[in-house]
C-alpha positions in Angstrom: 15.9 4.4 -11.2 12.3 4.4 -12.3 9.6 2.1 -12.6 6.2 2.0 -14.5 3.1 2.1 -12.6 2.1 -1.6 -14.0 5.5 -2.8 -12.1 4.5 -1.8 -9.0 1.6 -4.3 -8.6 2.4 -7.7 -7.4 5.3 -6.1 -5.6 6.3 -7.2 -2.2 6.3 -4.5 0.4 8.7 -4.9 3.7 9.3 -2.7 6.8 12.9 -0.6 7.4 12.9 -3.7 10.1 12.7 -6.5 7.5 8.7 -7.1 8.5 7.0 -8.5 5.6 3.8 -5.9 5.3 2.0 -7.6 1.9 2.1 -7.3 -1.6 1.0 -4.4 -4.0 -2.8 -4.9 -4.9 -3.9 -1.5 -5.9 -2.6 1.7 -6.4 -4.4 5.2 -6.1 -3.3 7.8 -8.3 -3.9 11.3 -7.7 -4.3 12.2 -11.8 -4.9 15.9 -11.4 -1.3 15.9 -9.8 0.0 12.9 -11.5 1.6 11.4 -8.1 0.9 8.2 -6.6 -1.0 9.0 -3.4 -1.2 5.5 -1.9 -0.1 1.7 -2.5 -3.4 -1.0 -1.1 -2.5 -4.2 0.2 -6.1 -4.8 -1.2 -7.5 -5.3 -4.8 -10.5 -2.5 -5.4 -12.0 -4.8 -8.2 -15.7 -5.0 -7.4 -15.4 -8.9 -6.4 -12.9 -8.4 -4.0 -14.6 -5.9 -2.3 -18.1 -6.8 -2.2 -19.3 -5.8 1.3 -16.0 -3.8 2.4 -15.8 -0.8 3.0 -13.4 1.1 0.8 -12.7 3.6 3.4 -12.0 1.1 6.0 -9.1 -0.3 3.2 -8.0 3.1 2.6 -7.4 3.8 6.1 -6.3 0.3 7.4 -4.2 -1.6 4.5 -3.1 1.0 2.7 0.8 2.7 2.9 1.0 6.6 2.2 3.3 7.0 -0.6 5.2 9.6 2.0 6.0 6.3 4.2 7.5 4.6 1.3 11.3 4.7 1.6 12.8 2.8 -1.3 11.1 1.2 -4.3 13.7 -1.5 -6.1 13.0 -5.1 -6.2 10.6 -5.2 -3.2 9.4 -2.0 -1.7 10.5 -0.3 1.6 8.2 1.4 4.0 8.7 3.1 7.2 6.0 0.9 9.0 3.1 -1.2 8.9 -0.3 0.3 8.5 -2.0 -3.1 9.5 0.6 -3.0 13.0 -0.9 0.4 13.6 -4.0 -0.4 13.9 -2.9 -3.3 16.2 -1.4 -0.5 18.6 -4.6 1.7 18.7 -6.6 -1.0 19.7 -4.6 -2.3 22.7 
């Protein structure tokens, strides 16, 4: 099965373990290699960003395409970036 880029926003994203992670905001292309790279639980529209850092997004609320297990109705990933974080800081 397939889906079109544009179907992918809005999309809820869930853990292997049934953790609800977000809901697509952005996606970052790679267009030299034509591959999604990363799905962003946050929107990279100038407003929604004003005085973020976009690294600190990419890093911290975004999933690796790689970590993405299944793509149907909702989207599966191995884990939560956003627990991760959580761990490292404990």
């Amino acid at each position: 099965m397939s889906k079109r880029l544009s179907e992918l926003y809005g999309m809820e994203i869930f853990t292997e373990k049934a953790e609800h992670v977000g809901r697509v905001e952005d996606v970052i292309v790679n267009l030299e290699k034509g591959e999604i790279m990363q799905l962003s639980l946050r929107s990279f529209k100038p407003k929604s960003i004003a005085g973020l850092d976009v690294r600190k997004i990419l890093q911290e609320e975004s999933i690796s395409f790689e970590e993405i297990v299944r793509i149907g109705d909702i989207i599966i990933c191995k884990k939560d970036p956003r627990a991760e974080k959580k761990r490292r800081k404990t």
